[in-house]
N, C-alpha and C positions, 0 to 999 in steps of 0.2 A: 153863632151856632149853639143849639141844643143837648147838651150832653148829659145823660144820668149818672157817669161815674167819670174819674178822671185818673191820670198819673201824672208824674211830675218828666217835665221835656228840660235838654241839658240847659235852655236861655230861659225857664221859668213857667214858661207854657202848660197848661196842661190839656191837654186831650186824650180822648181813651175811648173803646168801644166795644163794651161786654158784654151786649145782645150779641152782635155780629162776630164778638169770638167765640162765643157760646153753637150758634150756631154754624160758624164754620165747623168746630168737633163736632157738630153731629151731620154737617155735609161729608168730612171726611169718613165718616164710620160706614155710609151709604153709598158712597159714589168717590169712584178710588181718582183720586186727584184734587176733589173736593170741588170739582166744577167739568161741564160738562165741553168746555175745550178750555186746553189747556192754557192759552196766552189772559182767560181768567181767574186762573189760579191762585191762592190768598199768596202762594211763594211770590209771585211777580208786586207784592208791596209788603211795605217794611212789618216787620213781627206786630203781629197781635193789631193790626191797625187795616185788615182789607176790610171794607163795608160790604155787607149783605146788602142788598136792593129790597126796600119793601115796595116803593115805584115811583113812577116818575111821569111829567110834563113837562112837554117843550124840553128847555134844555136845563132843566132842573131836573134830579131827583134827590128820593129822602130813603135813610139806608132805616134797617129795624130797630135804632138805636135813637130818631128820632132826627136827625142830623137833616140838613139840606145842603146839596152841594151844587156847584155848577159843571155839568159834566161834560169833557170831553171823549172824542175814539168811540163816540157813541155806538155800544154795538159792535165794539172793531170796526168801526166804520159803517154799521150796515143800516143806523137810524140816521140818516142825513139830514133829515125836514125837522125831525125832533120826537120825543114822545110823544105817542097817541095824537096823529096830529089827523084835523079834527073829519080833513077830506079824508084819508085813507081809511079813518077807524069808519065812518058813514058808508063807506064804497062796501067794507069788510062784512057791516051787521047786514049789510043788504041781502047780501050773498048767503049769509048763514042763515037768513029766515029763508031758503031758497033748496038747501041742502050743499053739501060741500063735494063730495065722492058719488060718482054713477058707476054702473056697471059698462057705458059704453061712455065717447067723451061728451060734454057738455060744449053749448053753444059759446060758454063763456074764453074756451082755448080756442075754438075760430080768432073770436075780437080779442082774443089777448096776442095771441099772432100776428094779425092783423097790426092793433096797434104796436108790435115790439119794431116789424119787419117797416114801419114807417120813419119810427123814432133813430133805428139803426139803419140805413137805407143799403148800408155797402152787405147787406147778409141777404141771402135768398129765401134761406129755410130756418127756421128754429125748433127747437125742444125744451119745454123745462122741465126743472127738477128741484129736488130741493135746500140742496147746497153745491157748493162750490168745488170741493172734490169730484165728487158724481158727475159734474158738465168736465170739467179739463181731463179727468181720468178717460172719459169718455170719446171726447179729443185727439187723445194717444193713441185708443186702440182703432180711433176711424185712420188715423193716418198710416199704422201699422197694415189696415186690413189694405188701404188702399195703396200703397206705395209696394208692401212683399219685405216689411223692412223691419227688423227688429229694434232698432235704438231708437233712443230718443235722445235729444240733446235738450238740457235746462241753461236755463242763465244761471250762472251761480251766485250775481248778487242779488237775484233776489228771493226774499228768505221762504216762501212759502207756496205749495203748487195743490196739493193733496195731499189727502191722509194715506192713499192709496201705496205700493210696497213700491212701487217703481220713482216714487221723489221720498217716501220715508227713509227709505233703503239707502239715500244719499246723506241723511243728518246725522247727528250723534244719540239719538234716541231706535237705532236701526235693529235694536233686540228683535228676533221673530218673521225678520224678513233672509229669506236665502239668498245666499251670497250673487247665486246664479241670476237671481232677478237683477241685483245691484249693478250686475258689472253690464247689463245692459243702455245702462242707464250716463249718460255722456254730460260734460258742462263745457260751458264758453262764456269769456267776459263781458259784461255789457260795457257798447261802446268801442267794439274792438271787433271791427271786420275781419282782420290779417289772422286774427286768432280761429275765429269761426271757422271762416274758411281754411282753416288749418286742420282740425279739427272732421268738416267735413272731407275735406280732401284726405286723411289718415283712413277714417271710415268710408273711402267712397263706394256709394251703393247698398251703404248699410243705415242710414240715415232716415228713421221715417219722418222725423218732424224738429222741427225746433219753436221751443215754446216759452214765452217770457212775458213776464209783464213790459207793455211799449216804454212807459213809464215809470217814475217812483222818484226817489227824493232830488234825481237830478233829471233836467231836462238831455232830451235824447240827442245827440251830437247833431250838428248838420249833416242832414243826407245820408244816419246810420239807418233807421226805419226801410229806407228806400232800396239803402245796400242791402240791409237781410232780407226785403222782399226779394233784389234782385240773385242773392246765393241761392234761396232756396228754390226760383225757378229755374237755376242752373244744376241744380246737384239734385233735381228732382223728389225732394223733401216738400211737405207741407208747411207751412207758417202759421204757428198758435198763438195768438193774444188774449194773455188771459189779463180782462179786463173788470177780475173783482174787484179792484180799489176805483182804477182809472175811470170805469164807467159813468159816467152821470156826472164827476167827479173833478173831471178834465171838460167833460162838452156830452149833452145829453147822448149823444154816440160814439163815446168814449174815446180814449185816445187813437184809433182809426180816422174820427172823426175830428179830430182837432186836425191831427198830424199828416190826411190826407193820404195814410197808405192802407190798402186793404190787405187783411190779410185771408188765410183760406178758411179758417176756422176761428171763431173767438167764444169767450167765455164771461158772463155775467151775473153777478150775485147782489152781495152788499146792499147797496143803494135800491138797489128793484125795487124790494118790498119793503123797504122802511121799517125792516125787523121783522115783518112777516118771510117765513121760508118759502123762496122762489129765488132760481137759481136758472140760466140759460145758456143752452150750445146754439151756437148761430156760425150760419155760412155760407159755403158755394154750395147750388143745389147739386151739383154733380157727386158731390162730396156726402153731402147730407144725406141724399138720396139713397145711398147705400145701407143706410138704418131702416128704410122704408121697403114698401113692397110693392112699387115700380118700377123694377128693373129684372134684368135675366140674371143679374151676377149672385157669387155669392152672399149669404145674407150675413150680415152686422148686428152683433146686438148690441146699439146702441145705448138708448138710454131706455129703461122697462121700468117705473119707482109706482107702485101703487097711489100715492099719495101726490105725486110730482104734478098733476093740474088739479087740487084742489080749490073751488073756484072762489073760495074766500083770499087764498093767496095772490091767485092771480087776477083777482077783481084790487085788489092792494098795487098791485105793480103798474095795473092801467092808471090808477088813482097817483101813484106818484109820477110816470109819465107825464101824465096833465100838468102838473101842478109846477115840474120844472119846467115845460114847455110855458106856461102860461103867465108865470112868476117871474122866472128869469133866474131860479135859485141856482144854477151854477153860477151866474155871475157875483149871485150875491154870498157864494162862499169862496170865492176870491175876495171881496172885498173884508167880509171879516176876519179872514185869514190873514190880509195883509194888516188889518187895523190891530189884530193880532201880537203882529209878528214883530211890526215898530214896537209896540208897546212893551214887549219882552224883551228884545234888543235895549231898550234905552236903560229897561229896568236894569237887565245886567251890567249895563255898561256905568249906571249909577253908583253901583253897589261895587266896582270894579274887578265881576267877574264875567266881563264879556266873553273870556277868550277860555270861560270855564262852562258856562252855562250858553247852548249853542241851538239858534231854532234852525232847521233846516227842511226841506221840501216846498212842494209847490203850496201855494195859499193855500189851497185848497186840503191840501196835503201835509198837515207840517208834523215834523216830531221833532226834540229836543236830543241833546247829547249833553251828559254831565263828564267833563274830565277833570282830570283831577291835578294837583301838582306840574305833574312834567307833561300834562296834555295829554292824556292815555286815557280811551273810555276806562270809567269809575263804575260798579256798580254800590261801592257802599257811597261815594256820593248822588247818584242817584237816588237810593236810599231816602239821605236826608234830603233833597229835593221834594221827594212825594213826601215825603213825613208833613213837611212845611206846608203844602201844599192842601195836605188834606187838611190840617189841624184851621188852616184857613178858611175849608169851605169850599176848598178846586178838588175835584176826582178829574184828574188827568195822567192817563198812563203813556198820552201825547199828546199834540195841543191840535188834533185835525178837530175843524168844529162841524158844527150844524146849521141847517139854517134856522134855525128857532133862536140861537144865540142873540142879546141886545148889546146895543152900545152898551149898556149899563154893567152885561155882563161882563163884557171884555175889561171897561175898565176896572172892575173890582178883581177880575183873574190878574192883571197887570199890577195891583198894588200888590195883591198876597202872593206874587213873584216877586216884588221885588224885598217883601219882610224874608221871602226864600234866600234870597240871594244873599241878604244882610246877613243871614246865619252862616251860609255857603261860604261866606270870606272869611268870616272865623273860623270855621274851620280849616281852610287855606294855611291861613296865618297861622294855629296850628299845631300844620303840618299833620294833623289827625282829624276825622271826619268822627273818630268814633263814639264820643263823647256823646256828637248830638242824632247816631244813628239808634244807638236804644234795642240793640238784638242784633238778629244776624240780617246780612244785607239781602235787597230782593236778588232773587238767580234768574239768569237766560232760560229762556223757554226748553233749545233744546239745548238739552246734556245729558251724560252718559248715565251718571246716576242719581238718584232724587236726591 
């Protein structure tokens, strides 16, 4: 790696990056959190050490400090195929010599409909929009209009739904949301039928929806999918799958479409646009239709986004469509995920902090766990994981990949894991991590106060 200036690291190392701290002070003087969501926040890596993005290819990029990393979480997930990759950007400039915004809709949300309603076959109807909030918030209020029902019920293991008051209201960051909205708002465990339905039966009649990601870092029980399709056609609730990560991710029609159960409404971001903003509600048209204006009932106002068919976005999402159907790229981010995942496994278990440094999720899907001592997520070992990790040349805030990734990359992410791990055990050994953390450690997303 390339570096203009340097500091001294607790094993000798030096790395440092004084563009990008420079410019984080003046992200934060402009834009209060210093990033425009917050899970890229410089808090979530170790002091004086988040890279600024000056850009990036394929599954490289270079921060404003000159530096090249190999990057994973591309996007939080939402660049799967890689940067600027080369079909999607050709699909995009087409469409911008074309104009992007009509006053009525363009031919191009016909054929992006067309093709969504192909690629996902178990939905009738779709809408997009342009994130991921806006489609599941959206979700809620169709099941509410539709059912008479005021609650909603989330999973509560998994971490994230919308920005909107009705899942903010449930986290520790809930400043500015009234209580009243909150207490509306229900949870149930994933993996845990007896609970659900415990839950609904407490609330019965008051239930308009239940909504969860199908999947996430663990596979879904035998026959759970199937169970909560069959509570919520009993207790006359809707079934939401918000399928921002799962989509593409799991099988080009997302975890419905691996796992064979439909649900009544789903939701799609991430993956779609390969970074470009495009975001989708998909489902029964009975359901959908309600947002529309064929029918006699009351109207829905579903999703309304001035900007939500821009037809450079969604000339992007038909572009990456293609390119997984045609490529085969879900499968091939299994496989580097799992060439991955051995490779991280052995390193830890080399360096003998297997049982400290921990890859978990589907290939496709992976993140890491740093514990520490007595086995208890760490985050100042975390900390010194990313420290190593960058000072390496990995920007990994988890190890989900892309498919632009090479063998070549992987193995070079597997050696600068395992110089990780070599420091990870010294600090072990110890018994203090603090030495080789260097400031204060990175914090959870949400928390009550900055």
């Amino acid at each position: 790696m390339n570096t203009q200036d340097t500091e001294n690291t607790a094993d000798g190392e030096e790395f440092a990056l004084p563009r990008s701290r420079a410019a984080n002070e003046r992200l934060h003087a402009l834009i209060p959190g210093g990033a425009h969501t917050y899970a890229k926040g410089d808090d979530q890596y170790p002091e004086n050490l988040a890279p600024v993005i000056s850009h990036g290819r394929g599954a490289h990029v270079w921060d404003v400090d000159g530096n090249r990393y190999i990057e994973y979480g591309s996007g939080l997930r939402s660049v799967s195929l890689g940067h600027a990759h080369p079909r999607v950007s050709e699909a995009v400039r087409r469409e911008l010599d074309r104009g992007s915004n009509f006053v009525r809709p363009s031919v191009v949300e016909l054929e992006a409909a067309e093709r969504f309603l192909t690629t996902v076959p178990t939905a009738e109807m779709v809408k997009f929009a342009k994130n991921g909030s806006d489609a599941t918030t959206a979700a809620v209020r169709l099941a509410r209009a539709a059912t008479g029902r005021p609650r909603v019920a989330l999973c509560a293991d998994h971490p994230f739904f919308s920005v909107d008051d009705w899942f903010i209201g449930t986290t520790p960051m809930s400043a500015g949301v009234p209580a009243a909205t909150t207490e509306l708002t229900l949870s149930f465990p994933y993996g845990d039928l007896a609970a659900t339905e415990e839950v609904l039966t407490r609330y019965e009649g008051e239930v308009a929806c239940l909504i969860l990601e199908p999947a996430a870092h663990t596979e879904p029980p035998p026959g759970y999918l199937a169970g909560l399709r069959e509570l919520a056609d009993r207790h006359g609730c809707v079934l939401v799958f918000d399928e921002m990560i799962t989509g593409f991710r799991w099988s080009e029609a997302g975890a419905q479409g691996l796992y064979g159960v439909v649900p009544d409404l789903s939701t799609f971001g991430k993956a779609l646009g390969n970074g470009f903003a495009v975001s989708a509600l998909a489902g029964r048209r009975d359901l959908m239709e309600r947002g529309g204006l064929r029918h006699s009932g009351e109207r829905v106002f579903l999703l309304s986004t001035t900007h939500g068919a821009e037809t450079h976005a969604l000339a992007a999402a038909m572009a990456v469509q293609s390119v997984y159907v045609e490529e085969g790229v879900t499968a091939r981010l299994h496989t580097l995920g799992e060439r991955l995942a051995a490779g991280v496994r052995d390193a830890a278990a080399g360096m003998g902090v297997a049982d400290h440094v921990v890859v978990r999720g589907r290939a496709s899907n992976l993140v890491f766990a740093t514990l520490d001592e007595n086995g208890q997520p760490s985050q100042r070992y975390r900390t010194l994981f990313l420290r190593r990790l960058l000072a390496g040349g990995v920007l990994a805030p988890s190890f989900v990949v892309s498919s632009a990734l090479s063998d070549a990359d992987i193995d070079r992410t597997v050696d600068v894991v395992a110089q990780a791990c070599a420091v990870y055990r010294k600090a072990l050994d110890a018994g203090d991590p603090a030495p080789w953390v260097a400031g204060r450690p990175v914090k959870p997303v949400f928390r009550r106060l900055a």
